[in-house]
CHARMM-style PDB file with segment names, atoms N, HN, CA, C and O in Angstrom:
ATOM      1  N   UNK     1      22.850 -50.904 -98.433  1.00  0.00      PROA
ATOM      2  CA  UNK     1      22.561 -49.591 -97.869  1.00  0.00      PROA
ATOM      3  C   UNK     1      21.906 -48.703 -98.930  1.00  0.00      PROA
ATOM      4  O   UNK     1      21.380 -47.754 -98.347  1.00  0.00      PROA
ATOM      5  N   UNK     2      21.719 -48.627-100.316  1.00  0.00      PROA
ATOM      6  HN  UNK     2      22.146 -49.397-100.789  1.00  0.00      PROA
ATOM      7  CA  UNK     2      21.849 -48.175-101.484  1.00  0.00      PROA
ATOM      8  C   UNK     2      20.248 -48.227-101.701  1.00  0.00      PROA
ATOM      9  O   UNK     2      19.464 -47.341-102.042  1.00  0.00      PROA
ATOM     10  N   UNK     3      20.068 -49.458-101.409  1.00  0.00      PROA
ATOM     11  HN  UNK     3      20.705 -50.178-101.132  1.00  0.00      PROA
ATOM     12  CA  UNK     3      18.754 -50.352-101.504  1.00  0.00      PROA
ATOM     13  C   UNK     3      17.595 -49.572-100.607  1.00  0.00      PROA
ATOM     14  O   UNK     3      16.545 -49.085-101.027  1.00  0.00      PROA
ATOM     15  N   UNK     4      18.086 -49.599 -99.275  1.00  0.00      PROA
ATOM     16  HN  UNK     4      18.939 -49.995 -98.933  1.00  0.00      PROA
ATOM     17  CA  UNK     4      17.535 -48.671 -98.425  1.00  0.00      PROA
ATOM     18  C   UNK     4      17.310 -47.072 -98.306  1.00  0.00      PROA
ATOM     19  O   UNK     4      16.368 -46.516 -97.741  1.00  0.00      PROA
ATOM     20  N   UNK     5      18.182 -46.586 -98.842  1.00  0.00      PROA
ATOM     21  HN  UNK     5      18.947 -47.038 -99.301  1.00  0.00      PROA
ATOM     22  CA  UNK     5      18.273 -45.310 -99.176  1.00  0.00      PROA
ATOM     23  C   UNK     5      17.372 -44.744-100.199  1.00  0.00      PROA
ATOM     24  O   UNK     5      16.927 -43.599-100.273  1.00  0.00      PROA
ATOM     25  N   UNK     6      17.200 -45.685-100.916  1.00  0.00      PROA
ATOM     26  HN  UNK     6      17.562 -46.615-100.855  1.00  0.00      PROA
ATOM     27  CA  UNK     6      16.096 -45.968-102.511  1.00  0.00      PROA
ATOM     28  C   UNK     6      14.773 -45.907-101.695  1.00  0.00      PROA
ATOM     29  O   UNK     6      14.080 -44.924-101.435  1.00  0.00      PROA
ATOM     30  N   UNK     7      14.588 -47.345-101.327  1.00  0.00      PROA
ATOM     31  HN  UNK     7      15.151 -48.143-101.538  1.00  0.00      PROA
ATOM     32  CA  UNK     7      13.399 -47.318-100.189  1.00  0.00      PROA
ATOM     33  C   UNK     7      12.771 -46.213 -99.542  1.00  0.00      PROA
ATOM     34  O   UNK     7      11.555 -46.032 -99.619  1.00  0.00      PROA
ATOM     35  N   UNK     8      13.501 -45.506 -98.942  1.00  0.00      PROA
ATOM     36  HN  UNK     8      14.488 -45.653 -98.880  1.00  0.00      PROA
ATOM     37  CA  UNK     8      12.964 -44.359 -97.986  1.00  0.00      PROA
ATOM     38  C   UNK     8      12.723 -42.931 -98.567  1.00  0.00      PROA
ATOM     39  O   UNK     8      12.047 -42.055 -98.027  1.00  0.00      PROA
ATOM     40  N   UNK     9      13.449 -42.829 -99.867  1.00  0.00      PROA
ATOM     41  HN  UNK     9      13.998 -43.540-100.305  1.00  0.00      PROA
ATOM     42  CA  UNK     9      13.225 -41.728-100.882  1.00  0.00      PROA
ATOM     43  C   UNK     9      11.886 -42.022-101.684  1.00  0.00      PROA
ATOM     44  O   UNK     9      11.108 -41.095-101.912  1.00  0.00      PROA
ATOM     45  N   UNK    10      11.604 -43.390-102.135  1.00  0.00      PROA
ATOM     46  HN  UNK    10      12.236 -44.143-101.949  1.00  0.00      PROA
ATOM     47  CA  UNK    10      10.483 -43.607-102.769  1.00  0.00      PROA
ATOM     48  C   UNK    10       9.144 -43.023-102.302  1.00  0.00      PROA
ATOM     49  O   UNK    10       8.553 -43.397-101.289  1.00  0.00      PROA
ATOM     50  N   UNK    11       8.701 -42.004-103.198  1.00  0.00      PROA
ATOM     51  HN  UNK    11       9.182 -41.700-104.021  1.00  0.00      PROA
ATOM     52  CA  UNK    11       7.527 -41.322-103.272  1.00  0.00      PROA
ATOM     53  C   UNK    11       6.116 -41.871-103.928  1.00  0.00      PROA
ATOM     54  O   UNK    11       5.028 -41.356-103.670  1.00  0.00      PROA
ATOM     55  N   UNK    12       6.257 -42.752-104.624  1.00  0.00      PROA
ATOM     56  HN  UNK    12       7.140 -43.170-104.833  1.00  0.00      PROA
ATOM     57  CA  UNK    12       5.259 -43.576-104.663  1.00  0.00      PROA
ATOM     58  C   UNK    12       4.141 -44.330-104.222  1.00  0.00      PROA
ATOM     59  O   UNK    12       4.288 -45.527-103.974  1.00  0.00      PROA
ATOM     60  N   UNK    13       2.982 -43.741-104.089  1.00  0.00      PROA
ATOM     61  HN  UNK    13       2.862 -42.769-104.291  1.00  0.00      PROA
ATOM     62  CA  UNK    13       1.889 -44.052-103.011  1.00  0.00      PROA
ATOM     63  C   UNK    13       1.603 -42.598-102.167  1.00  0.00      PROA
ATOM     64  O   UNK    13       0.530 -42.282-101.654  1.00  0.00      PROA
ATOM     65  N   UNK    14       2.973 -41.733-102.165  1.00  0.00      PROA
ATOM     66  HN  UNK    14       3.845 -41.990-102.582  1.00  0.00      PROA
ATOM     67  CA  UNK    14       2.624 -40.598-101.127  1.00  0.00      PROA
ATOM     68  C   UNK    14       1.328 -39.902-101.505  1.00  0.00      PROA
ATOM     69  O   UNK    14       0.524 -39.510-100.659  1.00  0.00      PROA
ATOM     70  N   UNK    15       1.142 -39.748-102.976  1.00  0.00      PROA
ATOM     71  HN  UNK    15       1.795 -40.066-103.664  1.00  0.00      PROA
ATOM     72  CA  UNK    15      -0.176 -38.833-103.214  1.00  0.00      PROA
ATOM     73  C   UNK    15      -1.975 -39.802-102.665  1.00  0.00      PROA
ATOM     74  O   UNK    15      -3.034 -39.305-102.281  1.00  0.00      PROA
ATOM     75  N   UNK    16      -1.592 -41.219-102.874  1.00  0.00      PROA
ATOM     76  HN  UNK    16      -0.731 -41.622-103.185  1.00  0.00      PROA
ATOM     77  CA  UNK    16      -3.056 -41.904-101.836  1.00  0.00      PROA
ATOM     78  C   UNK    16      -3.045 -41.452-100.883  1.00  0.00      PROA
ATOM     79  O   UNK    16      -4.041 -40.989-100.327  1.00  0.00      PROA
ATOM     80  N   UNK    17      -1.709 -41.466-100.354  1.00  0.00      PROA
ATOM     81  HN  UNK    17      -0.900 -41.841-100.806  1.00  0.00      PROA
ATOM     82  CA  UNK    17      -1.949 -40.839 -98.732  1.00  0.00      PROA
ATOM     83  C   UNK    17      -2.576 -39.857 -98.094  1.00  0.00      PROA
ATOM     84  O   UNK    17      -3.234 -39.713 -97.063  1.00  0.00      PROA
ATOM     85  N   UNK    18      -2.030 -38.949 -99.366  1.00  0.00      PROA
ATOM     86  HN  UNK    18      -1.496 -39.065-100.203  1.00  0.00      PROA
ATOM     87  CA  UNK    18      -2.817 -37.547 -98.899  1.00  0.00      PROA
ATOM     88  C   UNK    18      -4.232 -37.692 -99.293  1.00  0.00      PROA
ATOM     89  O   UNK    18      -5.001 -37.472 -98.358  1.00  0.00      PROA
ATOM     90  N   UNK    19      -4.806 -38.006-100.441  1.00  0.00      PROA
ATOM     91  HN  UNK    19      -4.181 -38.185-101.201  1.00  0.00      PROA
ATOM     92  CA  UNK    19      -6.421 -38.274-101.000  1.00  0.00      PROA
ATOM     93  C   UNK    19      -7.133 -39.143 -99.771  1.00  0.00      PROA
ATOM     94  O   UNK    19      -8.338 -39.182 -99.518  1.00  0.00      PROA
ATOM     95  N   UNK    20      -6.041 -39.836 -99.069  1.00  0.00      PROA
ATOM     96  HN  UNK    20      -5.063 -39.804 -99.274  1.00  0.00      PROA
ATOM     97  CA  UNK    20      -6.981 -40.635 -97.819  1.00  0.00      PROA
ATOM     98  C   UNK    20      -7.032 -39.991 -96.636  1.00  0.00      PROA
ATOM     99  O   UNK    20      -7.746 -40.468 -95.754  1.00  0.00      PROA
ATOM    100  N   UNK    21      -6.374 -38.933 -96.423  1.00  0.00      PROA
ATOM    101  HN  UNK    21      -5.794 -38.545 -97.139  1.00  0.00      PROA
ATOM    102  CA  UNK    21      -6.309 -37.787 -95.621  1.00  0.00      PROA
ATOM    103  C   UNK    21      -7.212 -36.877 -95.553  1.00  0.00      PROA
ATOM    104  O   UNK    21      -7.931 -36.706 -94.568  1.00  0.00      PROA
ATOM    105  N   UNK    22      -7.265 -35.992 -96.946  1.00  0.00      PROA
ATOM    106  HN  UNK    22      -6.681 -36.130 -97.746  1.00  0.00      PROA
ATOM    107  CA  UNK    22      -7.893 -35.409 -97.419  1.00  0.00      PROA
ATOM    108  C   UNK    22      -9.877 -35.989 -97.210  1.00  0.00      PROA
ATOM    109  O   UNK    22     -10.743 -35.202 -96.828  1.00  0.00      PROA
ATOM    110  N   UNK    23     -10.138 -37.380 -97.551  1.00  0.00      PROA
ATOM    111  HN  UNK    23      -9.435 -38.019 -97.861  1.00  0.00      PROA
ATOM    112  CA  UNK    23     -11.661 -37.805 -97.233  1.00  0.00      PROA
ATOM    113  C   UNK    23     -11.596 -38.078 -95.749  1.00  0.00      PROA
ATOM    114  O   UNK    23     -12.536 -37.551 -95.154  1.00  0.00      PROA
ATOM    115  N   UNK    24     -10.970 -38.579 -95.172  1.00  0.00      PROA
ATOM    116  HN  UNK    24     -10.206 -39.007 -95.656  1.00  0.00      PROA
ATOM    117  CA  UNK    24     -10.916 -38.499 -94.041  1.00  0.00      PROA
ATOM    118  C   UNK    24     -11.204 -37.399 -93.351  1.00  0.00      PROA
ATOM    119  O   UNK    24     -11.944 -37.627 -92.393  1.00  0.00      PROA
ATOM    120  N   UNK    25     -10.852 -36.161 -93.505  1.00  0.00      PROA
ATOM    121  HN  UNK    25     -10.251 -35.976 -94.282  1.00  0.00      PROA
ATOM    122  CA  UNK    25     -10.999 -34.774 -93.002  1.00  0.00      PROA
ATOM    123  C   UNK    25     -12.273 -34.380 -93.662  1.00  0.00      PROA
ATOM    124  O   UNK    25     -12.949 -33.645 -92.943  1.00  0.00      PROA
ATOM    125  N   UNK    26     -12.735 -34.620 -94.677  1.00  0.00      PROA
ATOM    126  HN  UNK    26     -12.185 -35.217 -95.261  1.00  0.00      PROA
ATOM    127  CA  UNK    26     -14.095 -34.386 -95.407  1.00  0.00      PROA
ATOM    128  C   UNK    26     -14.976 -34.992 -94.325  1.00  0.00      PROA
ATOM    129  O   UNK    26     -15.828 -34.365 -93.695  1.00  0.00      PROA
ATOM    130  N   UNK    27     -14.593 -36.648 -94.137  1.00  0.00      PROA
ATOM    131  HN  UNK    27     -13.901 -37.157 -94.649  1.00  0.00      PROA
ATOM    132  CA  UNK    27     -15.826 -37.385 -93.201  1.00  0.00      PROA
ATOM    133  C   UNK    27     -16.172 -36.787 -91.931  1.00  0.00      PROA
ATOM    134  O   UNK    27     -17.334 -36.534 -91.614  1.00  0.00      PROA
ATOM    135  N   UNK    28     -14.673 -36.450 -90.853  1.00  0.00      PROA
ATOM    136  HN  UNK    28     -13.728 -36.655 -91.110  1.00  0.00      PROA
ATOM    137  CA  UNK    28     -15.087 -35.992 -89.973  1.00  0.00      PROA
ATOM    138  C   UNK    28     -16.092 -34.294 -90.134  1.00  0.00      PROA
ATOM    139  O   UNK    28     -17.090 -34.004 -89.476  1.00  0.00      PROA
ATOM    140  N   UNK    29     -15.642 -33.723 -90.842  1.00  0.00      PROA
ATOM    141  HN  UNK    29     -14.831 -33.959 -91.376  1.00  0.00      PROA
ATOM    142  CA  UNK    29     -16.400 -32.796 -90.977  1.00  0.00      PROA
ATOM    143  C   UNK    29     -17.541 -32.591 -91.261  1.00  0.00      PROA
ATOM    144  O   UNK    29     -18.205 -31.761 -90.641  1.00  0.00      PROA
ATOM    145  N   UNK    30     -18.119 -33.431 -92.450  1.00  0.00      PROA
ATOM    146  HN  UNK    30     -17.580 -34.106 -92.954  1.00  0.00      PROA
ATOM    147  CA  UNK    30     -19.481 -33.708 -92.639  1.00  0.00      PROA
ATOM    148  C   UNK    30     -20.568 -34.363 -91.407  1.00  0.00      PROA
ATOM    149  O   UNK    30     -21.754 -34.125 -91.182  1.00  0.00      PROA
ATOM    150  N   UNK    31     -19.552 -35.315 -90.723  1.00  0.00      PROA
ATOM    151  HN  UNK    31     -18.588 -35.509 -90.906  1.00  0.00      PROA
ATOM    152  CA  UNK    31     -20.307 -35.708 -89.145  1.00  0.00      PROA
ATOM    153  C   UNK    31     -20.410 -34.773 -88.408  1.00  0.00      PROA
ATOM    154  O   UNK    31     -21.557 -34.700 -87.966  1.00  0.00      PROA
ATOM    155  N   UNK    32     -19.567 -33.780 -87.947  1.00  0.00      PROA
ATOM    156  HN  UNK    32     -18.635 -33.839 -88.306  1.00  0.00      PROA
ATOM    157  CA  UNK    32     -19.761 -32.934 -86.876  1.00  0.00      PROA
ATOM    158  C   UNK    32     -20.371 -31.806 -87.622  1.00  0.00      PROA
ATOM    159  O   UNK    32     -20.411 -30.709 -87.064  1.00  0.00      PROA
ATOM    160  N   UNK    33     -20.843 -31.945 -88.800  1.00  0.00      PROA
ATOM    161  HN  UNK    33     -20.811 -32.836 -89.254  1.00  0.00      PROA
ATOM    162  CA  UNK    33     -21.638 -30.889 -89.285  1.00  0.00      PROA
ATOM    163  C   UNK    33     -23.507 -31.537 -89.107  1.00  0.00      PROA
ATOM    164  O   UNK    33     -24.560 -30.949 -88.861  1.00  0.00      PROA
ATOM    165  N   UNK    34     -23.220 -32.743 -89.336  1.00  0.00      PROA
ATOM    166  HN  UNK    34     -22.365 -33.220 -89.536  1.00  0.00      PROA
ATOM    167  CA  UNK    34     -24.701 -33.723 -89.423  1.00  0.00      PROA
ATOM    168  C   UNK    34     -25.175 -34.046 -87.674  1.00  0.00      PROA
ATOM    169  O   UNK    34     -26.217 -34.600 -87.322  1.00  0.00      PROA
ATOM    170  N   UNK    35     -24.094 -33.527 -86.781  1.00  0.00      PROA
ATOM    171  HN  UNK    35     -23.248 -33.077 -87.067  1.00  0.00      PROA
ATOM    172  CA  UNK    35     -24.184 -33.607 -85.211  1.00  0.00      PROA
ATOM    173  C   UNK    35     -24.706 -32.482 -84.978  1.00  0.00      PROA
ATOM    174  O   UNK    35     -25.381 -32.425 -83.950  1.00  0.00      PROA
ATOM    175  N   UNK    36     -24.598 -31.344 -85.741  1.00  0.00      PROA
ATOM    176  HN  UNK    36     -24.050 -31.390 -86.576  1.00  0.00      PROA
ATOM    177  CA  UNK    36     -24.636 -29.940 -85.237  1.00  0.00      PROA
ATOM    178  C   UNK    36     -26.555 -29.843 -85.846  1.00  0.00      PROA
ATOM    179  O   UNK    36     -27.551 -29.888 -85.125  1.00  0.00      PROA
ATOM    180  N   UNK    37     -26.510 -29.740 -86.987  1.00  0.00      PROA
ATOM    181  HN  UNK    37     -25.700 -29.704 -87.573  1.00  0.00      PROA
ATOM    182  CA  UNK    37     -27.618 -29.734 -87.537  1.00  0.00      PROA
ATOM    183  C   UNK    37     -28.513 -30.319 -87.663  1.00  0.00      PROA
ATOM    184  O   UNK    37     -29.428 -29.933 -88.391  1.00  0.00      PROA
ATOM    185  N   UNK    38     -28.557 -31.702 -86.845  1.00  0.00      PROA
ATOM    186  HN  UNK    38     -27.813 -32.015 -86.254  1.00  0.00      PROA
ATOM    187  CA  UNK    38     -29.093 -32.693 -86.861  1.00  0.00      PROA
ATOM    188  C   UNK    38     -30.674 -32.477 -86.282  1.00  0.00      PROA
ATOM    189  O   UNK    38     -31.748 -32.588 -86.872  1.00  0.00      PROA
ATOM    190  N   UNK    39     -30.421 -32.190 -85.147  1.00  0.00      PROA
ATOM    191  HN  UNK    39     -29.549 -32.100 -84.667  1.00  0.00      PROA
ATOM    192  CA  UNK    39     -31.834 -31.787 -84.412  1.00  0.00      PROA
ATOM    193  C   UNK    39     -32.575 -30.397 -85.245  1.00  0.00      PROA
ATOM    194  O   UNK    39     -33.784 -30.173 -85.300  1.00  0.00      PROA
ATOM    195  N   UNK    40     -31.914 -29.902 -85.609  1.00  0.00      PROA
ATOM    196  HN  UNK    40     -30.932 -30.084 -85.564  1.00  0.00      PROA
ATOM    197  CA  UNK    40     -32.755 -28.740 -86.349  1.00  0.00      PROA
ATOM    198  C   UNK    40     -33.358 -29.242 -87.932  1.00  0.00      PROA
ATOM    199  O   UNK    40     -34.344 -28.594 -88.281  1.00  0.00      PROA
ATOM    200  N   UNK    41     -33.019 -30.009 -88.643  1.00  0.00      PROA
ATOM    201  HN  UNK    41     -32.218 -30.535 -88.359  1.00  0.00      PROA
ATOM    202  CA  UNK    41     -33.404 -30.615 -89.818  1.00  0.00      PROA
ATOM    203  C   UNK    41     -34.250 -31.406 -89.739  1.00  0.00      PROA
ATOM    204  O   UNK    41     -35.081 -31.489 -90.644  1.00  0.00      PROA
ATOM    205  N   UNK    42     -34.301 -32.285 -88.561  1.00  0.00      PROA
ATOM    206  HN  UNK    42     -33.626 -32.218 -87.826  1.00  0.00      PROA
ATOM    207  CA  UNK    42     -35.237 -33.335 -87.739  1.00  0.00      PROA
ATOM    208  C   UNK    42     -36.213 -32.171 -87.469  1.00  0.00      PROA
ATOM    209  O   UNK    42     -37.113 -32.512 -88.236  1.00  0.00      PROA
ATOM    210  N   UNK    43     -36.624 -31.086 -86.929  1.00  0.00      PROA
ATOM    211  HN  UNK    43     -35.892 -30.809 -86.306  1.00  0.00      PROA
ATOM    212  CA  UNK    43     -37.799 -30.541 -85.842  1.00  0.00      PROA
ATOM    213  C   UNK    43     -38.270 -29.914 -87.623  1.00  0.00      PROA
ATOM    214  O   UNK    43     -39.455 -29.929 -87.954  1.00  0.00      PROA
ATOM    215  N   UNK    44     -37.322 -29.475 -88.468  1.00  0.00      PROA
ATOM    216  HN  UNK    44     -36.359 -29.463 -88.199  1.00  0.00      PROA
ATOM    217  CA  UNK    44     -38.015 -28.850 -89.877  1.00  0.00      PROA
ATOM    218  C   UNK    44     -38.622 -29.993 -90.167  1.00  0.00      PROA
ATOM    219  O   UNK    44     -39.833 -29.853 -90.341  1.00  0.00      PROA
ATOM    220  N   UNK    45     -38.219 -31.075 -90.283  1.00  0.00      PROA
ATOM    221  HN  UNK    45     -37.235 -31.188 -90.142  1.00  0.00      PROA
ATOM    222  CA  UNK    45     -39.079 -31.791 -90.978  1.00  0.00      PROA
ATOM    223  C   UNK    45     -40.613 -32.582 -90.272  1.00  0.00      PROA
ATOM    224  O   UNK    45     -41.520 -33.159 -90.871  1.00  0.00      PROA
ATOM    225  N   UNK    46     -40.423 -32.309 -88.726  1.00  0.00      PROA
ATOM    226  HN  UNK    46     -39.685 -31.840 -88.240  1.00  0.00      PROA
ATOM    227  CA  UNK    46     -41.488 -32.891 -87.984  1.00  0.00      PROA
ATOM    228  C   UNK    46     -42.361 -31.969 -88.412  1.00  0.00      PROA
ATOM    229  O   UNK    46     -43.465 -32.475 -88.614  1.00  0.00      PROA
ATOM    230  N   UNK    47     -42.280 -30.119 -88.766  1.00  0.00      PROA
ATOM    231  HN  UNK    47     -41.383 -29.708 -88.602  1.00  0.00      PROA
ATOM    232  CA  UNK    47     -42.643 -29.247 -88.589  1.00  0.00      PROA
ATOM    233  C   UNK    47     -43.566 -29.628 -89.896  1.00  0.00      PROA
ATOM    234  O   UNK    47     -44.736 -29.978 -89.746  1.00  0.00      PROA
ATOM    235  N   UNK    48     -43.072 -29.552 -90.928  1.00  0.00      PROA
ATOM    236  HN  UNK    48     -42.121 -29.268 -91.050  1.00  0.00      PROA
ATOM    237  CA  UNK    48     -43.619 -30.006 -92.413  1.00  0.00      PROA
ATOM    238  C   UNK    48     -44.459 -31.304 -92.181  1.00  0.00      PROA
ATOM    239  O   UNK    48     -45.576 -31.233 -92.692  1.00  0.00      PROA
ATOM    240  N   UNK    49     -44.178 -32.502 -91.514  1.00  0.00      PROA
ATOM    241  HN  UNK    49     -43.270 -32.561 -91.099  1.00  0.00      PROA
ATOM    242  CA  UNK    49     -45.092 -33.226 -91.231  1.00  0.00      PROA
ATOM    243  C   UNK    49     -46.195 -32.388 -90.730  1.00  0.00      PROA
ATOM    244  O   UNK    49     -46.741 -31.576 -91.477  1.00  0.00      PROA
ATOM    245  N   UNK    50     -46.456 -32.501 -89.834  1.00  0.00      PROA
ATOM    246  HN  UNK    50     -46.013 -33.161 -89.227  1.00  0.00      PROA
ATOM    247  CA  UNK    50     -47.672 -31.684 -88.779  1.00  0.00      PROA
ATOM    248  C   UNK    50     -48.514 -30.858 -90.185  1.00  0.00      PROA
ATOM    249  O   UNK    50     -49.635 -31.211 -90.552  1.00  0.00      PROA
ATOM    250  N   UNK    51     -48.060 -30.202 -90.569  1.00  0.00      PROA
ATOM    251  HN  UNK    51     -47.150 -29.916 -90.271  1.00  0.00      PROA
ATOM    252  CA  UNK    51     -48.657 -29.088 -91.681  1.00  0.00      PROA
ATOM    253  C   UNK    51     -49.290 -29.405 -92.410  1.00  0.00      PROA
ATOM    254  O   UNK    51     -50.283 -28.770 -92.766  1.00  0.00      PROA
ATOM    255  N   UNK    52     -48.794 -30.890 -93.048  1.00  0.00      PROA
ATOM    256  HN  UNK    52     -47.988 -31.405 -92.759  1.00  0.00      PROA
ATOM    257  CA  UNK    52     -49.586 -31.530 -94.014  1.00  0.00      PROA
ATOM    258  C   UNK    52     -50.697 -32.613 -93.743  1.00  0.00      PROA
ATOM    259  O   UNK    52     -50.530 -33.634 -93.075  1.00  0.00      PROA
ATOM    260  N   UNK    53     -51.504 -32.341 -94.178  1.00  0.00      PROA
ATOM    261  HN  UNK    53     -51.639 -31.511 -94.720  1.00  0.00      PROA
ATOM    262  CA  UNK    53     -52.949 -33.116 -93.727  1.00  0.00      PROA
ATOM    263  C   UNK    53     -52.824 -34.833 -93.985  1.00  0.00      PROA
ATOM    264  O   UNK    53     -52.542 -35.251 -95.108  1.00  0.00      PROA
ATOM    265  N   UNK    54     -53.006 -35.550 -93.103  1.00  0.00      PROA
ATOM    266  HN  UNK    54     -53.235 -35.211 -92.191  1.00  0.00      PROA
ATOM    267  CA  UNK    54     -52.932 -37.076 -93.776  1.00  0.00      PROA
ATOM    268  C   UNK    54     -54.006 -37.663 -94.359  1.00  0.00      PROA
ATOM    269  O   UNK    54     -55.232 -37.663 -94.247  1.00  0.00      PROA
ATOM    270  N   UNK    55     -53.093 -38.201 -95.065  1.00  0.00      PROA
ATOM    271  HN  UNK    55     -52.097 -38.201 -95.155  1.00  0.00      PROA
ATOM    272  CA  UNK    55     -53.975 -38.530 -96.617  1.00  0.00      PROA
ATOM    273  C   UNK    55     -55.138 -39.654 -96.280  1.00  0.00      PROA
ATOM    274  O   UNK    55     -54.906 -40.751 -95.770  1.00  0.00      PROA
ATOM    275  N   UNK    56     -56.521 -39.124 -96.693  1.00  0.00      PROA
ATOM    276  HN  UNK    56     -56.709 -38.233 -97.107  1.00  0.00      PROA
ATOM    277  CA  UNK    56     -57.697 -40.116 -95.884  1.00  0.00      PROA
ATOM    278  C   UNK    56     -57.788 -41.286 -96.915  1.00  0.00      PROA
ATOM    279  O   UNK    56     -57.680 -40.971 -98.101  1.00  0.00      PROA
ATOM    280  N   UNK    57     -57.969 -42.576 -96.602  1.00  0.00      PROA
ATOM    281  HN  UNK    57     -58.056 -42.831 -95.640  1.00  0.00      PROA
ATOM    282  CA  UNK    57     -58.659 -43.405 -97.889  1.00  0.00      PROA
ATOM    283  C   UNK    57     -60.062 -42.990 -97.896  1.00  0.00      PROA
ATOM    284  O   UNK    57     -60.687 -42.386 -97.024  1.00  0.00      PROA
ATOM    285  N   UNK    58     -60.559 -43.551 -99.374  1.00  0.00      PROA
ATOM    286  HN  UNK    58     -60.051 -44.041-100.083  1.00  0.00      PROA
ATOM    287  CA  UNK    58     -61.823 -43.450 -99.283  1.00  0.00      PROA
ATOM    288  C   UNK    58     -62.541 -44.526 -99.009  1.00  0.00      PROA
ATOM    289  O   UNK    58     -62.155 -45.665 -99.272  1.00  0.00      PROA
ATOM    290  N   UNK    59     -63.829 -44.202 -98.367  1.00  0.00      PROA
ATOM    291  HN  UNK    59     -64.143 -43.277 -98.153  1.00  0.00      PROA
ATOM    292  CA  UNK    59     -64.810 -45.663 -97.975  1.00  0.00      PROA
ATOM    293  C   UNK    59     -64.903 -46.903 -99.399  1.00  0.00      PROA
ATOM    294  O   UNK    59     -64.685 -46.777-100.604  1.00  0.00      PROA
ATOM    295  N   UNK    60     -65.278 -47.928 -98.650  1.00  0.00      PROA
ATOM    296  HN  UNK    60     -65.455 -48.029 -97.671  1.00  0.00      PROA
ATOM    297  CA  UNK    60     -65.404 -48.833 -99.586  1.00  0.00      PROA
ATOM    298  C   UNK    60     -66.784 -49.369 -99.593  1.00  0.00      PROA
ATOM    299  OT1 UNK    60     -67.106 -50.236-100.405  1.00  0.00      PROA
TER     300      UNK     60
END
């Protein structure tokens, strides 16, 4: 019983837990931030395409 009691008090590992918690809550957030902004970073950058002239070769 002693053994078990040891067992279930043992705190060891608890702080990974939280650091895997912790990125975990980073990931989802960074996705529903990359969901939100997504189409608007996409149309800036179509926008910057368009603007810039494509690059001609020259004759040979």
């Amino acid at each position: 019983m002693k053994k078990m009691m040891n067992f279930l008090q043992d705190e060891n590992g608890q702080g990974m837990v939280e650091y895997g918690l912790i990125i975990g809550l980073i990931a989802i957030v960074v996705v529903a931030a990359l969901l939100a902004l997504g189409p608007k970073i996409r149309d800036m950058f179509n926008d910057v395409t368009e603007k810039i002239p494509a690059a001609t070769t020259p004759a040979s």
